[in-house]
ZASEVO-968490 format. One line per 3 residues: number of its first residue (from 1); their letters; for each residue y, z, x of C-alpha. Coordinates in nm, 2 decimals. Layout:
# ZASEVO-968490
NUM) A) Y:Z:X  ...
//
This chain:
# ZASEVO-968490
1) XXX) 1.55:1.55:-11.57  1.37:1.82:-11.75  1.37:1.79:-12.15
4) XXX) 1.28:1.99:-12.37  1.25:1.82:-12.77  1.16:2.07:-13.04
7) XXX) 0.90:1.95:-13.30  0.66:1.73:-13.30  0.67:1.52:-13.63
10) XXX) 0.70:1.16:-13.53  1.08:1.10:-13.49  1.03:1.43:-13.17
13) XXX) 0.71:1.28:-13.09  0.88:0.90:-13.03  1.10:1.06:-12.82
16) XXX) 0.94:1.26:-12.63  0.74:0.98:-12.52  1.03:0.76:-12.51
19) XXX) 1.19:1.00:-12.18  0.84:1.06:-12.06  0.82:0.72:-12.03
22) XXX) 1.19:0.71:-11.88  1.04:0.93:-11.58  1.17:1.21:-11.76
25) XXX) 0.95:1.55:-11.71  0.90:1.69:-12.10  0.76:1.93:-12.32
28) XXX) 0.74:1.99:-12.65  0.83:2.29:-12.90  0.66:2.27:-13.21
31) XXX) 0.67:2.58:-13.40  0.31:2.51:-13.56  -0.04:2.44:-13.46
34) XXX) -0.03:2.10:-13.46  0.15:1.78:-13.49  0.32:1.66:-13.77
37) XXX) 0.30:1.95:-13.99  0.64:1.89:-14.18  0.80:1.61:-14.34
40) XXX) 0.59:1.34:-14.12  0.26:1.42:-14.24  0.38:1.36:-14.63
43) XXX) 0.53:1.06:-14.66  0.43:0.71:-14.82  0.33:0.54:-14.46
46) XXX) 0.51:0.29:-14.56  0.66:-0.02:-14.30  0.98:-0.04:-14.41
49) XXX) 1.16:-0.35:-14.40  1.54:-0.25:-14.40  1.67:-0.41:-14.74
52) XXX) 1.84:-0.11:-14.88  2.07:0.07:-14.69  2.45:-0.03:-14.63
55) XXX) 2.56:-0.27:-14.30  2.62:-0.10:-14.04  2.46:0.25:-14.07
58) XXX) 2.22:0.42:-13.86  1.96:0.36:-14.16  2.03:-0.04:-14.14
61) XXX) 2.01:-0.08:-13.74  1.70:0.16:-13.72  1.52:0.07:-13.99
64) XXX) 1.51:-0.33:-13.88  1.50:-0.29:-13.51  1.27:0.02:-13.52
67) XXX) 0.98:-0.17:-13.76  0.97:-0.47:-13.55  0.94:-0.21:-13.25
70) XXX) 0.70:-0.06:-13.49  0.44:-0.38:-13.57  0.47:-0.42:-13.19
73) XXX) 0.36:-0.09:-13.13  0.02:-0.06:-13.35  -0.02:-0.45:-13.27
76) XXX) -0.04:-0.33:-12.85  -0.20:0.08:-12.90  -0.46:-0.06:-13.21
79) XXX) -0.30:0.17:-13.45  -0.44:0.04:-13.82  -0.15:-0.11:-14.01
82) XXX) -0.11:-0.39:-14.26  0.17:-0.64:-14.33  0.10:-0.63:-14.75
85) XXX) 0.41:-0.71:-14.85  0.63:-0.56:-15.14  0.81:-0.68:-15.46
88) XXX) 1.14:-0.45:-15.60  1.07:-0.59:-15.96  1.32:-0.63:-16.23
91) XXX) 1.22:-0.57:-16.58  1.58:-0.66:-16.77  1.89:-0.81:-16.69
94) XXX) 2.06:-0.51:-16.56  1.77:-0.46:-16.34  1.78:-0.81:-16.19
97) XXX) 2.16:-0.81:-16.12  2.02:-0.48:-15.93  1.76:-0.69:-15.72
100) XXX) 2.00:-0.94:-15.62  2.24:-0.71:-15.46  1.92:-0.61:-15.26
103) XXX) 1.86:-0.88:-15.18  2.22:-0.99:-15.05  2.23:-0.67:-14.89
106) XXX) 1.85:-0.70:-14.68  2.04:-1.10:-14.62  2.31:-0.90:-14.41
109) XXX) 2.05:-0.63:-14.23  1.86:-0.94:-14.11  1.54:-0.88:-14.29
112) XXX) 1.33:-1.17:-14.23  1.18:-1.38:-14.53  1.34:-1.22:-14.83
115) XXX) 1.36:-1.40:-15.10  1.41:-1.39:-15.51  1.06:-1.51:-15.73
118) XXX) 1.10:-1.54:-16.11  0.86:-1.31:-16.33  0.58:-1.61:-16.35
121) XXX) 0.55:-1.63:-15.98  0.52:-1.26:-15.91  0.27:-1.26:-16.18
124) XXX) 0.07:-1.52:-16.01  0.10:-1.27:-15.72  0.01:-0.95:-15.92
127) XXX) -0.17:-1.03:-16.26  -0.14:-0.71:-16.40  0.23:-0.70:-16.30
130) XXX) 0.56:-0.72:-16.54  0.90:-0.82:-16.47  1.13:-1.08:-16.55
133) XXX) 1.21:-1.14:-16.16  1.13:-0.96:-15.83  1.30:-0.94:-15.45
136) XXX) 0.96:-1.02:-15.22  0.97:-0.90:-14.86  0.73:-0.99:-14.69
139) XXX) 0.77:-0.77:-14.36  0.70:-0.46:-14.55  0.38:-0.27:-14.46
142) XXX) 0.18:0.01:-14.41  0.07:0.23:-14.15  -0.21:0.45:-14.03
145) XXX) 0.08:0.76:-13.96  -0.13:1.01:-13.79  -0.32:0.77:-13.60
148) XXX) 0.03:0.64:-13.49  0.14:0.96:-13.39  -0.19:1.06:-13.25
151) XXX) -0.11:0.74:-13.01  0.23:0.85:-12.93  0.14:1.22:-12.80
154) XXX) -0.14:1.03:-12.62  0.13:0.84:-12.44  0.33:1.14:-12.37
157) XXX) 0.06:1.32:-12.23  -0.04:1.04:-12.02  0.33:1.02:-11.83
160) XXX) 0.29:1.41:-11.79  0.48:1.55:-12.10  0.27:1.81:-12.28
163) XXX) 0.29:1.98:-12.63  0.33:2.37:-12.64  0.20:2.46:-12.99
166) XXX) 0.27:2.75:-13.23  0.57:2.81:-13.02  0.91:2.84:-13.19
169) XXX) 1.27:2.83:-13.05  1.45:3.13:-13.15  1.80:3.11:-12.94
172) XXX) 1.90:2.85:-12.69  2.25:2.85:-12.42  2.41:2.64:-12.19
175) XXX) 2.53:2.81:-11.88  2.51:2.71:-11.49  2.46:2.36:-11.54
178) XXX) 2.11:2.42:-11.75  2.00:2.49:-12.14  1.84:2.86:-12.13
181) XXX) 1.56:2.83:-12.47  1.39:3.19:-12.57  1.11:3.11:-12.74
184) XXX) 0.90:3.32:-12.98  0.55:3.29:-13.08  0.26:3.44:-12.94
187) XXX) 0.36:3.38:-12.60  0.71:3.45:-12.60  0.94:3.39:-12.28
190) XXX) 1.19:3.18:-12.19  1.26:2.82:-11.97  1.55:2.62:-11.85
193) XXX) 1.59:2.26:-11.91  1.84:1.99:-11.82  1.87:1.88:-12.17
196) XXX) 1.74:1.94:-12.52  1.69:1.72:-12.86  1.67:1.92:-13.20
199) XXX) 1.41:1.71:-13.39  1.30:2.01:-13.62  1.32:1.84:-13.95
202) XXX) 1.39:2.09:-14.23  1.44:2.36:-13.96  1.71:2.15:-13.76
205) XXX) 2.03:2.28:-13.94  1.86:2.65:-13.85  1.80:2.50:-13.54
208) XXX) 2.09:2.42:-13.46  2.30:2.81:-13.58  2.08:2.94:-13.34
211) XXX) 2.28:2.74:-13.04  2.51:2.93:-12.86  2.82:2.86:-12.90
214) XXX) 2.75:2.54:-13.16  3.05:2.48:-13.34  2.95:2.56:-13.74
217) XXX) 3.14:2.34:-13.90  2.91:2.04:-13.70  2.65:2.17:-13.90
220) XXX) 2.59:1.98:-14.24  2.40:2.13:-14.54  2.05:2.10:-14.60
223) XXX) 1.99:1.99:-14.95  1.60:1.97:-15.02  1.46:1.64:-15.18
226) XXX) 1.12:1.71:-15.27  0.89:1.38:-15.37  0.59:1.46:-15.61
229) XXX) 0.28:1.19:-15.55  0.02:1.13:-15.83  -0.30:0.93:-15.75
232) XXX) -0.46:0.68:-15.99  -0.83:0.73:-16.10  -0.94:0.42:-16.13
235) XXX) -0.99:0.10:-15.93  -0.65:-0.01:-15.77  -0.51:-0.32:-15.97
238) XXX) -0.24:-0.44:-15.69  -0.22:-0.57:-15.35  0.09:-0.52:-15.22
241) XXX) 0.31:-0.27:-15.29  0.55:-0.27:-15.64  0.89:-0.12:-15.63
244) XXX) 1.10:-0.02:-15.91  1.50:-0.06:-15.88  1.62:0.20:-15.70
247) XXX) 1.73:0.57:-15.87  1.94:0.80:-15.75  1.83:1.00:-15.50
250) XXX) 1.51:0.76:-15.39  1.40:0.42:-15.46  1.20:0.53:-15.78
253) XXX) 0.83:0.58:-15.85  0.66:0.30:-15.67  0.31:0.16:-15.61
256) XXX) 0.19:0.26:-15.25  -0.14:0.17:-15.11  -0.31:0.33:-14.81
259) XXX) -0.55:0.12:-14.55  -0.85:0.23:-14.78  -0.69:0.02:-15.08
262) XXX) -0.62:0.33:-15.26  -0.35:0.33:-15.50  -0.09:0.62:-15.54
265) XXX) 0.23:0.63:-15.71  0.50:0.80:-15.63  0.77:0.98:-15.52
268) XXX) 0.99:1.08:-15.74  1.31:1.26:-15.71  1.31:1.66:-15.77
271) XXX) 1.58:1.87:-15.64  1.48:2.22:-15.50  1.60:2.48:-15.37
274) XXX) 1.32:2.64:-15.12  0.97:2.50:-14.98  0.73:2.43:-15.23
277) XXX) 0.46:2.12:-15.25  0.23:2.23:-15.57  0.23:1.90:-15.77
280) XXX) 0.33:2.00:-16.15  0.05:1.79:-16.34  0.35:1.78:-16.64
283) XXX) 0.57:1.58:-16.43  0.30:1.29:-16.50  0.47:1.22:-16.83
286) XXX) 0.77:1.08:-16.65  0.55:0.91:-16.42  0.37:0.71:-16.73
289) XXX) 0.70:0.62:-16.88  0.80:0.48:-16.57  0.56:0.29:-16.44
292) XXX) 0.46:0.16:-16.75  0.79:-0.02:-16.73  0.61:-0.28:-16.46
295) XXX) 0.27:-0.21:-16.54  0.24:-0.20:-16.90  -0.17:-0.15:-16.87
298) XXX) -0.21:0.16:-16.75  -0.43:0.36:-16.91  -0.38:0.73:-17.01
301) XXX) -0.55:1.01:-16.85  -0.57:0.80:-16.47  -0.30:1.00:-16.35
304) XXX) -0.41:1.30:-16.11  -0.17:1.54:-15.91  -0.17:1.41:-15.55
307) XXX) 0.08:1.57:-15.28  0.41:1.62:-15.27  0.72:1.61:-14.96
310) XXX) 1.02:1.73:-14.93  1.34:1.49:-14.80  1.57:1.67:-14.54
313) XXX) 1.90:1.57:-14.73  2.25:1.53:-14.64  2.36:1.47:-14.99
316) XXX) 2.29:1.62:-15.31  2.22:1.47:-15.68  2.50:1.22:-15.76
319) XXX) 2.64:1.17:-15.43  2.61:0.88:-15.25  2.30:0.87:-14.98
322) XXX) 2.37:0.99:-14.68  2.29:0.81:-14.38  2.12:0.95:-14.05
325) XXX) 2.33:1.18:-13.82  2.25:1.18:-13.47  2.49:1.45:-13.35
328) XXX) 2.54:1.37:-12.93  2.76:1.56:-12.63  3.05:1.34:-12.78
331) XXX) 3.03:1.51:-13.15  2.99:1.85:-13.07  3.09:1.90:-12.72
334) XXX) 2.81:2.04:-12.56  2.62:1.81:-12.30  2.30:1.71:-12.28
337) XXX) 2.20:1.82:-12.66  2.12:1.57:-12.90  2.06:1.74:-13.30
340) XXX) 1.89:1.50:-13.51  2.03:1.57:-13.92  1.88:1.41:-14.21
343) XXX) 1.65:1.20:-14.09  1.42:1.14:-14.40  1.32:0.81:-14.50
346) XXX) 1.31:0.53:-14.35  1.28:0.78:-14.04  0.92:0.71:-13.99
349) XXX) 0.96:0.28:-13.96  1.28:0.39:-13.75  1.15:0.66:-13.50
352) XXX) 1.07:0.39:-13.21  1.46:0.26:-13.20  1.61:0.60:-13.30
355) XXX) 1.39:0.74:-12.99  1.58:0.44:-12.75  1.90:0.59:-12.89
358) XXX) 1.84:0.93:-12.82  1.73:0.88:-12.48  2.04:0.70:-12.35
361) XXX) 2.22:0.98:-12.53  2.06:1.21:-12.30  2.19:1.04:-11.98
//
């Protein structure tokens, strides 16, 4: 079967090798120069472990299967990760009631090792840490994203898939038995293929208007969650990574750590309405408030503008989070398309086991 997946962040890229892999024969659109130009390339590279999201949703099944797929991956390819660990601290009462529904809630996901530590022993863990108790999960990490990815087109190419680059998708149709994609760019022509998978990111609910014949009311809104990232200065005071209780919107400003040891904090939860990734340096005033909540010691002035993301939403501020929607032949009544909707975070620790899904969606 010939498929064609459009963009090549790392949920289009863990697909594409996914079918490749399958026997399938595939190329992929990505309407930049180069891989994981969009949401993929600014994110926390966190591992996530699974202990948020309700039973039952995509977010749950994904997020668990796809990071142990995920460990196994970078364990097999030598893609740098790290198994740090993380700690969603509580700093009151209301806070800890908080943690122990996350906790009860990762029990019913199947998160491995999860359990609740009182303030003393996450300070034993963290000296520089306050709370009054803390969730620790252990099978949180982080990853080495582009070297990840890097791996995954590497394994595409090698089973004969290939990546056409600066080469957009400006009108796709379904008729004699195959999808017929115009493409744009500087090469502009057109192809047939036996089946297609919209993994644009941001661009997928444009994506997706531009399908012949798509019904528009399948189509769900695009609300734009943009995450602002500010370094620290100094030397990096934790180990693992420190979580807040979650917000609305996001799970709060947190500690994350790369493979270097550097320390970041971040995101936080701004609602846009277009692109946009300039980091307002007065946004740090929140960000000291905040984190100064579980790290009373740190010092003024060691916050410096970073980078910034932007979530591809379902919902909006004071809704409920959305979860993933994977919109197959069965939802929208064309076959062989698969258009991948809101697939923000944990979309990176899920891409391996929301690739498996796609796949069989395919056939």
């Amino acid at each position: 079967m010939q498929v064609l997946v459009i963009g090549a962040g790392v949920v289009g890229l863990a697909i594409a090798r996914t079918a490749a892999l399958g026997g399938h024969d595939v190329t992929v659109a990505e309407a930049t120069g180069g891989i994981a130009n969009g949401v993929s390339s600014r994110n926390s590279e966190v591992i996530h472990a699974g202990l948020y999201y309700p039973t039952g949703t995509l977010r749950a099944v994904h997020s668990v299967r796809g990071r142990r797929m995920l460990y196994d991956f970078c364990a097999s390819h030598g893609v740098p990760h790290k198994k740090c660990g993380k700690l969603v601290v509580a700093t009151n009462a209301a806070e800890l009631a908080k943690v122990e529904t996350i906790l009860a809630q990762a029990e019913k996901n199947g998160v491995e090792g999860v359990e609740m530590i009182g303030g003393n022993a996450a300070r034993a863990m963290e000296e520089e840490l306050f709370c009054i108790g803390a969730l620790w999960s252990p099978e949180t990490g982080i990853v080495d994203s582009h070297a990840y990815m890097r791996s995954l087109w590497g394994e595409l190419e090698d089973h004969g898939g290939m990546i056409a680059f600066e080469t957009p998708v400006e009108r796709m149709s379904f008729k004699a038995g195959q999808w017929h994609v115009q493409f744009g760019g500087r090469e502009p022509g057109a192809a047939a293929f036996d089946a297609v998978v919209n993994a644009a990111g941001l661009g997928a609910q444009s994506l997706a208007r531009r399908i012949d014949g798509y019904p528009a009311e399948k189509v769900p809104r695009l609300v734009l969650g943009k995450g602002n990232y500010f370094g620290f200065a100094g030397r990096p005071v934790f180990s693992r990574l420190i979580y807040p209780t979650p917000i609305d919107g996001g799970l709060g400003v947190h500690v994350t750590l790369d493979l270097a040891g550097r320390m970041r904090f971040g995101p936080d939860v701004e609602w846009i309405t277009e692109e946009n990734y300039a980091v307002d340096p007065g946004r740090a005033e929140s960000f000291y408030a905040r984190i100064r909540t579980y790290w009373p010691g740190l010092p003024d002035g060691s916050l410096v503008p970073d980078y910034a993301g932007i979530r591809p939403k379902l919902s909006g501020p004071g809704e409920g989070q959305a979860d993933f929607m994977i919109a197959g032949p069965a939802d929208h009544g064309l076959p062989r398309l698969v258009n991948l909707f809101g697939i923000e975070s944990p979309g990176l620790t899920s891409s391996l086991s929301l690739a498996d899904a796609v796949v069989q969606l395919l056939a």
